[in-house]
C-alpha positions as CSV (number, residue, x, y, z in Angstrom):
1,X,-7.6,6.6,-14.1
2,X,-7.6,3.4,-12.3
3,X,-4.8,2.3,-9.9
4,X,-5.1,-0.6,-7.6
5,X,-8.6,-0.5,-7.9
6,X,-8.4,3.1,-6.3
7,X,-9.7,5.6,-9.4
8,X,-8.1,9.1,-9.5
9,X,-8.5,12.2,-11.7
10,X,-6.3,14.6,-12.3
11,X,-7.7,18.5,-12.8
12,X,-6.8,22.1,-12.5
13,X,-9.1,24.5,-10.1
14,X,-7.5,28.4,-9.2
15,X,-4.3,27.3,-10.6
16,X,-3.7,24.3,-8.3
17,X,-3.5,20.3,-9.1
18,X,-6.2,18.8,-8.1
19,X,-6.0,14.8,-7.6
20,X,-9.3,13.3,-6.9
21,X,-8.6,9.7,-5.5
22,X,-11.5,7.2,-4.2
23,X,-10.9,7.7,-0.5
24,X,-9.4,9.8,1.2
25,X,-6.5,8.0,3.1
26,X,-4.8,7.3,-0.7
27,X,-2.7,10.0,-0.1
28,X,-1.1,10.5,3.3
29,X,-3.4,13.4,4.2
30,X,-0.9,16.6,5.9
31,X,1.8,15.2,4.1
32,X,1.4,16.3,0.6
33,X,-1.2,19.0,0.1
34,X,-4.5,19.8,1.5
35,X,-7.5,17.8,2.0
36,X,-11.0,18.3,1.0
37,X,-13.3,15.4,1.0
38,X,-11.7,13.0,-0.9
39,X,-10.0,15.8,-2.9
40,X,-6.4,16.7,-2.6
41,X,-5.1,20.1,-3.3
42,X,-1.6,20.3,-4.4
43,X,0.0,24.2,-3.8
44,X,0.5,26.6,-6.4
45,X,4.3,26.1,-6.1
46,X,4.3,23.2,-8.4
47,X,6.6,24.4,-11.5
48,X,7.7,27.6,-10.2
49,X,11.0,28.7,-11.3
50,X,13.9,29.6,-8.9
51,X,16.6,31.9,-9.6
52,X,19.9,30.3,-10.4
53,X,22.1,30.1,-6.7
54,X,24.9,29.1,-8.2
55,X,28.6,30.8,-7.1
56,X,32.3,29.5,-7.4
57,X,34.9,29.3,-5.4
58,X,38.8,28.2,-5.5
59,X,39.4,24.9,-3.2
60,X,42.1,26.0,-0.6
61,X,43.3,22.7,-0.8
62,X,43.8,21.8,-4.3
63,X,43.1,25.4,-5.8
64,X,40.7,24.3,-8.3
65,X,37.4,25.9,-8.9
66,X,34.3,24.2,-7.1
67,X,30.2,25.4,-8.4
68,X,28.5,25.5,-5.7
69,X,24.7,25.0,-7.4
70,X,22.9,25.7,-4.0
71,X,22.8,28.2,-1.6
72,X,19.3,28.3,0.6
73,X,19.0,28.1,4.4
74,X,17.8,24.9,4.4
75,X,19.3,21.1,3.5
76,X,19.6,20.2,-0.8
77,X,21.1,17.1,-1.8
78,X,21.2,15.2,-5.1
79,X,19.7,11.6,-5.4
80,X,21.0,8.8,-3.6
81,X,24.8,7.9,-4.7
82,X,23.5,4.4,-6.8
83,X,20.8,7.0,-8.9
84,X,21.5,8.9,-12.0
85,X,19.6,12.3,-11.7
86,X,21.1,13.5,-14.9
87,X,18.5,13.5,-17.7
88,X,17.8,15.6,-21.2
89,X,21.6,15.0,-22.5
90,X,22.7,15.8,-19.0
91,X,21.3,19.5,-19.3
92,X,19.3,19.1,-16.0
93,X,19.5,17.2,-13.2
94,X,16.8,16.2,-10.7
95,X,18.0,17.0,-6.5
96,X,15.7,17.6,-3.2
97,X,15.4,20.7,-1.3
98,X,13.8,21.3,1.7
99,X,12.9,25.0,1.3
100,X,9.8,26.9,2.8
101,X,10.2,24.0,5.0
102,X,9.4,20.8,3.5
103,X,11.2,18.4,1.2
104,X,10.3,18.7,-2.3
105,X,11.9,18.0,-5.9
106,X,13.4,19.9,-8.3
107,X,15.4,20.3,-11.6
108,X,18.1,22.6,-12.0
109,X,19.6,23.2,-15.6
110,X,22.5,22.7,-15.9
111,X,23.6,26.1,-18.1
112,X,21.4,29.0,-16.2
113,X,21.4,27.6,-13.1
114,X,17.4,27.9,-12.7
115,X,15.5,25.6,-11.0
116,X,11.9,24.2,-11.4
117,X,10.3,23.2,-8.5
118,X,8.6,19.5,-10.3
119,X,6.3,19.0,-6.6
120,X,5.2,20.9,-3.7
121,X,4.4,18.5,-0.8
122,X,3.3,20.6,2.2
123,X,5.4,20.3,5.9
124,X,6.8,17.1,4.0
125,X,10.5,16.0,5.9
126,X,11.4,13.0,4.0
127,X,11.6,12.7,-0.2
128,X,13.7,10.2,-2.3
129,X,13.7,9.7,-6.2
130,X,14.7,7.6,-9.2
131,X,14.6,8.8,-12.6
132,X,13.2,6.3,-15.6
133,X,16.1,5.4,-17.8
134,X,14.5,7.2,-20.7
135,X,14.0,10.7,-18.8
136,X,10.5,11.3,-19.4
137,X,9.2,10.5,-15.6
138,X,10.6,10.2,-11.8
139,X,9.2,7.9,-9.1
140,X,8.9,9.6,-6.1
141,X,8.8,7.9,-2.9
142,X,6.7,9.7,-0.2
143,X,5.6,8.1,3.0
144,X,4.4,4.9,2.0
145,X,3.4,5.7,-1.8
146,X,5.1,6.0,-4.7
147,X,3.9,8.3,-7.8
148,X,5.1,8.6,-10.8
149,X,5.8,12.4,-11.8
150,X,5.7,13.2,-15.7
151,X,8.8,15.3,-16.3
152,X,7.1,17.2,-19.4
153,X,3.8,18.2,-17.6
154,X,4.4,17.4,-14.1
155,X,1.6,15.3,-14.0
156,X,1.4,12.9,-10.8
157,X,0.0,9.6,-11.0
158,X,-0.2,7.0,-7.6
159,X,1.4,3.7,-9.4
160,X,2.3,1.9,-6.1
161,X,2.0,2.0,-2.2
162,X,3.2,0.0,0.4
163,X,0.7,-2.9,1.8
164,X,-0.6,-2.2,5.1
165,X,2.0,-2.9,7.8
166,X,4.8,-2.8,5.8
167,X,7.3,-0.1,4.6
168,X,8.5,1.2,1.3
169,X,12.3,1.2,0.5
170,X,13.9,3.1,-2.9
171,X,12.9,2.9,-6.0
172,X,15.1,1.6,-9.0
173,X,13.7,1.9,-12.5
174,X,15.2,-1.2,-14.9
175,X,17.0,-0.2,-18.4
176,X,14.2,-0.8,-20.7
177,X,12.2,2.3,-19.1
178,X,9.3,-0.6,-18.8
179,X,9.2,-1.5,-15.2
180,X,10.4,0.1,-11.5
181,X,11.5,-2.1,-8.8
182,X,11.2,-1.5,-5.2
183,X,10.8,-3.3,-1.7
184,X,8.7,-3.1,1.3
185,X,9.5,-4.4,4.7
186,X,7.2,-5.3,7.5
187,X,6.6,-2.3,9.6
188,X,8.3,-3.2,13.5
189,X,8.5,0.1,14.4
190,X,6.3,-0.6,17.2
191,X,8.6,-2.8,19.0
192,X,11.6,-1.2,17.8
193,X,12.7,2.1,18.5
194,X,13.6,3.0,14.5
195,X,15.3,6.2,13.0
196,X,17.6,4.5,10.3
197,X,18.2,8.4,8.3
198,X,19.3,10.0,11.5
199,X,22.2,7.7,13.2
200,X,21.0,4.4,12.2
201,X,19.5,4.1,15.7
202,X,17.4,0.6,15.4
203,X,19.6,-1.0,12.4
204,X,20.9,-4.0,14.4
205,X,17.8,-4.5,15.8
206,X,15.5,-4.7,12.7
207,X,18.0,-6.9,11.4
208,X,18.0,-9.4,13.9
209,X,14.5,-9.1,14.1
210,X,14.4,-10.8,10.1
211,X,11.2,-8.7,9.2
212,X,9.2,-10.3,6.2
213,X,10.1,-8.4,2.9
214,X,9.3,-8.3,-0.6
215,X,10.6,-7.4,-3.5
216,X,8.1,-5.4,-6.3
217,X,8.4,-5.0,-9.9
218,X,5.5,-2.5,-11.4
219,X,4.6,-1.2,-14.3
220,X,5.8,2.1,-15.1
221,X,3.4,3.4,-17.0
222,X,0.0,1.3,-16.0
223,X,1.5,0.6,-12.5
224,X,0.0,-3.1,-12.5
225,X,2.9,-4.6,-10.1
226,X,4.2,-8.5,-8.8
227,X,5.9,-9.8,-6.4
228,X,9.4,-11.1,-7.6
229,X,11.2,-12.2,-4.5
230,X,10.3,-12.3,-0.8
231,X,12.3,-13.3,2.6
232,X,12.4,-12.7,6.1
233,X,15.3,-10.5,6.1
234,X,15.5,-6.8,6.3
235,X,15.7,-6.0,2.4
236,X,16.5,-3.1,1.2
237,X,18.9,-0.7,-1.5
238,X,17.2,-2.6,-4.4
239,X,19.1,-1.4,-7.6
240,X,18.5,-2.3,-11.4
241,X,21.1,-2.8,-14.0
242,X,21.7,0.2,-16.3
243,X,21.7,-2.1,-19.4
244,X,20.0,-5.7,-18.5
245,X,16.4,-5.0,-17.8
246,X,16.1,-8.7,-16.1
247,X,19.3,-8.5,-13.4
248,X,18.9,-6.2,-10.1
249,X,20.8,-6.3,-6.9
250,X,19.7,-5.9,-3.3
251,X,21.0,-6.4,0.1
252,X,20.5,-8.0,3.6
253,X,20.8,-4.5,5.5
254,X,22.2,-4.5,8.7
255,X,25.7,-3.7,10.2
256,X,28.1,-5.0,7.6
257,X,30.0,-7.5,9.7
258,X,27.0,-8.8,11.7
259,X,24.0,-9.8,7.9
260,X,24.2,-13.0,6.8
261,X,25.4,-11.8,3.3
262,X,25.1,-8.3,2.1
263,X,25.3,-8.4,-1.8
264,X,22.6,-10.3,-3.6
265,X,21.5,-10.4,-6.8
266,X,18.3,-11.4,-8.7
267,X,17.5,-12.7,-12.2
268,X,13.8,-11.4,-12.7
269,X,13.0,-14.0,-15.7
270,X,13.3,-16.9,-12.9
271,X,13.5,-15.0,-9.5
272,X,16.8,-16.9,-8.8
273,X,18.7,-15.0,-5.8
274,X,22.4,-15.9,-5.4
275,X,25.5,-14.4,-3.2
276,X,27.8,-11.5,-4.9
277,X,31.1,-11.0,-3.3
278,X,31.4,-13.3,-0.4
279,X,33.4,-12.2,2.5
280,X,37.2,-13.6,2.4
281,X,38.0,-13.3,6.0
282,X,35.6,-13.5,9.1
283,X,34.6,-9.9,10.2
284,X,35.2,-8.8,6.9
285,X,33.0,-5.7,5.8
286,X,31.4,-5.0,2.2
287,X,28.6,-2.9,1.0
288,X,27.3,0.3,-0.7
289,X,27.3,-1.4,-4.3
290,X,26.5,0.4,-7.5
291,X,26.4,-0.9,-10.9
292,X,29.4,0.5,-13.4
293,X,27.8,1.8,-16.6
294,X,28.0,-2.3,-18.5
295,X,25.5,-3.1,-16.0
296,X,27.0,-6.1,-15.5
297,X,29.8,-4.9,-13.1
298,X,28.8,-4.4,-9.1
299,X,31.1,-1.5,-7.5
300,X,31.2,-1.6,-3.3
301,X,33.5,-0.5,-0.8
302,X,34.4,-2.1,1.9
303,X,36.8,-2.9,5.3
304,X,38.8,-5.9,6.2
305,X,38.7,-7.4,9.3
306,X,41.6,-5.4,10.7
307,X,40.0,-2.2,9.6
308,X,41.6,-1.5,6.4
309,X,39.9,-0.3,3.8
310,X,39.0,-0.5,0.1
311,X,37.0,-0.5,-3.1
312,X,36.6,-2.8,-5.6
313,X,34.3,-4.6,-8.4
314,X,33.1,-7.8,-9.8
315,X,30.7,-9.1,-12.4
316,X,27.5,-10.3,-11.3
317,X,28.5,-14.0,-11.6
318,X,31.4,-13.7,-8.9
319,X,34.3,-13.2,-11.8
320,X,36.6,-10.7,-12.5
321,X,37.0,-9.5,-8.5
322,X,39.5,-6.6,-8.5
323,X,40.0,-4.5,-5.3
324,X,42.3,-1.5,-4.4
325,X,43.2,-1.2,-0.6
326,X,44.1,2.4,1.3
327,X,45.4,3.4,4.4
328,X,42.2,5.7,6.2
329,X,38.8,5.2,6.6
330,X,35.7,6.5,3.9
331,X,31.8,6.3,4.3
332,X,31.4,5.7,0.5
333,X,33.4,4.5,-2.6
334,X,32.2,4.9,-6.3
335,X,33.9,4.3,-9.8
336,X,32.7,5.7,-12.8
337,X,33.4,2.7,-14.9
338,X,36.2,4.4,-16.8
339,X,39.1,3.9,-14.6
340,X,38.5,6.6,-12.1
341,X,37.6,5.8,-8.4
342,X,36.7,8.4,-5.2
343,X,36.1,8.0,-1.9
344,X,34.7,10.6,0.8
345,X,36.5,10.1,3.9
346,X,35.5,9.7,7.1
347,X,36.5,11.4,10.9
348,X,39.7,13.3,10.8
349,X,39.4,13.0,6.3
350,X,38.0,16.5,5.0
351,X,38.4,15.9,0.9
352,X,37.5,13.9,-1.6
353,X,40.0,11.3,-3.1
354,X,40.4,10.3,-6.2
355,X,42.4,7.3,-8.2
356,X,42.9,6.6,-11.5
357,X,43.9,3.6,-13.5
358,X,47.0,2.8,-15.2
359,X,47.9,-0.2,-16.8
360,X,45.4,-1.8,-15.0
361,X,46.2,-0.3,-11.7
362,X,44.5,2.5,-9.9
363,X,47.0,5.5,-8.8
364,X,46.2,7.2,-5.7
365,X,45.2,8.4,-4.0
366,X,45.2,12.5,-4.9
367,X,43.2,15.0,-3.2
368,X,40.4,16.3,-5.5
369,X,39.0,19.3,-3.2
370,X,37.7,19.9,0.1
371,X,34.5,18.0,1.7
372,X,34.3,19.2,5.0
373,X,30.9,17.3,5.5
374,X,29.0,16.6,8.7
375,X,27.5,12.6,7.7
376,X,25.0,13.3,10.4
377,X,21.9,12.5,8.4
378,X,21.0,10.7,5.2
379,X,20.5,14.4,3.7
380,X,24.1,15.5,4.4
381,X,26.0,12.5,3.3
382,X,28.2,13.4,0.6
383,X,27.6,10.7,-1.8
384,X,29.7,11.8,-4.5
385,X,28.6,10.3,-8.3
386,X,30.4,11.0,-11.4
387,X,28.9,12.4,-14.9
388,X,28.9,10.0,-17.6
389,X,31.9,10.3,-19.0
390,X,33.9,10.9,-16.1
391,X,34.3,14.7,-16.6
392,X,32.4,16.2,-13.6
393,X,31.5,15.3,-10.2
394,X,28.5,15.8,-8.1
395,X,28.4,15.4,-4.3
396,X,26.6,17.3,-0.9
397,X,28.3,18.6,1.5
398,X,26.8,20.6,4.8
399,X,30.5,23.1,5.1
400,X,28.8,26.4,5.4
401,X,26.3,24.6,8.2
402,X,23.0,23.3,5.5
403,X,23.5,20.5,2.9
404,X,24.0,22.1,-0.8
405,X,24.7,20.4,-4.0
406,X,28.6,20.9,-5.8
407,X,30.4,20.1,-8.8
408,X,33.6,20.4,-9.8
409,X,35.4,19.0,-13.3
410,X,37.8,16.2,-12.8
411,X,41.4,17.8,-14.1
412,X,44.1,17.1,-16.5
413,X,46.2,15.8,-16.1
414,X,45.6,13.5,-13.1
415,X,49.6,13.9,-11.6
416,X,49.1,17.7,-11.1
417,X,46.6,17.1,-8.1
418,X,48.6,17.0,-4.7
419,X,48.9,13.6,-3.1
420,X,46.3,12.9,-0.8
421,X,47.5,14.1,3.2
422,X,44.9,13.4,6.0
C-alpha cells in the first residue's frame, strides 16, 4: 500500500495490528501504539466489546426520562455538534472515550447498549472523527495524521498528514462518500502560547497573527489529495454539504466580533470563496454554523451587539435569512431542519431549550431536561445534535463530575413541556 510515497502494510502478529510504514516517524511514535523499528504495534484492545452502561433516569425538571449511554470514570463525548455519528440505519453511533486513560473510538449499538472499541491509541489525550456519508469508514484525526478506519474490519490506513510546520483541523467527508475535506494551519505555537480545547487561551492571538492555511480535498479511498483554497487567515471548522458534494463552508476563527468575516463558503468546481451572513450591526456576533439536512441551508447562532442572542439560517447564496431572538445567553444553537431548534445555555442556564415552528414561527422557548454541564473543555461541551428525523437528541454533559453521552426522545406534544425558567 502506497500513501504519499510512504508504503505501509497492514498484518496480524500475537493477535495485534501490525502497520509496517517506510519510516518510523509516519506515525507519531508514543501516541498510538508501540514502536519497533519501523513497525507499529497497535494493542489487543482494538474491537473489544464493552458491556452496555446504559441507565435512565427521570429529569427533575421536566420529568421525562433521560438514557444515560455512558457511565466510566473518565470523559465520553459524541462527535463534534456539525458531524453525524449515526450510521447503519442509525443502529450505532460512533463517540470517543477516554478510558484506561487515553482517547480512543468507539461504536455503541444503539439497542444493547454494547460498545466496540474501533481503535486503541496508547496514552493518546486528543481524538476527533467524521464518518463517510455512506458508513462504511471514519477519518480519524490524531496528532497531525489522519487515517481512514474501515468500519467492517477495522482496518487503518494513513490517507493524509499535515505538512511539516503546519496543523491539522477537522475533517468533513463531502455527500458523494468520494472525497474528505480538511485544513491545516501554520504551526505558531512557538511564539504563541496555544491551548485552543482548554479555554481558548491563544485564540486572539493566532488570529491576529493571520497564519498561512490551506484547505485539502483527498481521496477517500486512494488518499491522493489537492489543495482547493489557501489564505493567511486562521482557517478552520471546514464542513461539507450533506447533499452537494462541490459546496463546503469554513470560517475565519477567532473571537466572533474581532475576524474579518466568520462564515465562508467554497464552491470546489472553481475554488470561488464568498461571505455567508454578513454582520448587520458593528460588534455583531455569528458563528457555530451547521448545514440543515438540504445541504443547501447554513444554521448558526449568534449575539447582537447589545448581547442578545439568537439562532437562525440562510441558504448558501445569502437568501432566505430567518433568525429567532431570546432573552439569555447559550454556547451553541442547532436546528434539525424540521422546524425544531435547541440551544444549551450558558452561566446561570442549566437545561436544554427547545422551539418549535408554527406557521412559520418558532415557539419557545420550553425546557427539554436538565444539562447541568461544566463547558470547561472541548470534551465537556454539550453540543447537542438531533437524530434524523427529529425524534431523539444526543448531547454530553459532565453532571455527575466526567463527560458521558445522553439521549432523550423529543415529546408530544410540544405545549406539555414547561416554559423555559432560568
Amino acid at each position: 500500500m502506497d500513501v504519499d510515497g510512504a508504503a505501509f502494510e497492514l498484518a496480524t502478529e500475537n493477535g495485534c495490528i501490525v502497520i509496517r510504514g517506510a519510516c518510523k516517524n509516519e506515525l507519531d511514535a508514543g501516541n498510538d501504539g508501540t514502536w519497533e523499528g519501523n513497525r507499529m504495534t497497535i494493542g489487543k484492545n482494538k474491537g473489544r466489546r464493552w458491556p452496555s452502561e446504559r441507565k435512565k433516569s427521570v429529569d427533575r425538571l421536566t420529568g421525562l426520562t433521560v438514557t444515560q449511554l455512558t457511565d466510566y470514570k473518565a470523559h465520553s463525548h459524541h462527535l463534534y455538534f456539525t458531524e453525524n455519528g449515526w450510521y447503519d440505519n442509525e443502529r450505532r453511533l460512533l463517540f470517543i472515550s477516554d478510558r484506561e486513560n487515553s482517547a480512543n473510538l468507539y461504536s455503541m449499538d444503539m439497542e444493547s447498549g454494547e460498545m466496540t472499541q474501533l481503535t486503541d491509541y496508547a496514552a493518546n489525550d486528543q481524538l476527533d472523527a467524521s464518518l463517510l456519508p455512506d458508513g462504511s469508514a471514519a477519518f480519524v484525526k490524531l496528532g497531525s495524521k489522519l487515517i481512514r478506519l474501515d468500519l467492517g474490519t477495522l482496518e487503518e490506513r494513513l490517507i493524509y498528514e499535515a505538512p511539516a510546520g503546519y496543523k491539522l483541523g477537522n475533517a468533513s467527508a463531502t455527500a458523494d462518500s468520494l472525497h474528505v475535506l480538511t485544513c491545516v494551519q501554520e504551526d505558531l505555537s512557538h511564539r504563541i502560547r496555544l491551548d485552543l480545547g482548554n479555554g481558548y487561551v491563544g485564540h486572539r492571538e493566532l488570529m491576529e497573527a493571520a497564519p498561512h492555511s490551506m484547505i485539502v480535498r483527498i481521496d477517500a479511498k486512494g488518499g491522493g489529495h489537492e489543495k482547493v483554497y489557501e489564505a493567511n487567515k486562521f482557517i478552520t471548522h471546514i464542513n461539507a454539504s450533506v447533499t452537494e458534494p462541490w459546496l463546503m463552508t469554513f470560517c475565519h476563527e477567532g473571537p466572533w466580533h474581532l475576524v474579518d468575516h466568520r462564515i465562508w463558503g467554497l464552491d470546489l468546481r472553481t475554488g470561488e470563496a464568498w461571505r455567508i451572513r454578513e454582520r448587520l450591526e458593528e460588534g455583531e456576533k455569528v458563528g457555530h454554523e451547521f448545514f440543515f439536512p438540504d445541504g443547501l441551508t447554513i444554521g448558526y447562532h449568534g449575539f447582537r451587539a447589545d448581547g442578545t442572542n439568537f439562532f437562525g439560517s440562510i441558504r448558501y447564496d445569502n437568501s432566505g435569512m430567518e433568525e429567532t431572538e431570546f432573552g439569555f445567553d447559550t454556547w451553541h444553537g442547532y436546528a434539525d431542519g424540521h422546524g425544531q431548534a435547541v440551544v444549551d445555555g450558558k452561566g446561570p442556564v442549566k437545561s436544554l431549550s427547545l422551539w418549535r415552528k408554527r406557521d412559520g414561527k418558532y415557539e419557545g422557548p420550553r425546557m427539554l431536561c436538565e444539562l447541568r454541564c461544566s463547558f470547561h473543555s472541548q470534551k465537556v461541551h454539550a453540543h447537542p445534535r438531533f437524530d434524523a428525523e427529529g425524534k431523539r437528541l444526543l448531547f454530553t454533559s459532565d453532571k455527575n463530575g466526567y463527560g458521558n453521552l445522553y439521549l432523550i426522545d423529543i415529546p408530544e406534544p410540544f405545549d406539555a413541556l414547561p416554559v423555559f425558567q432560568p
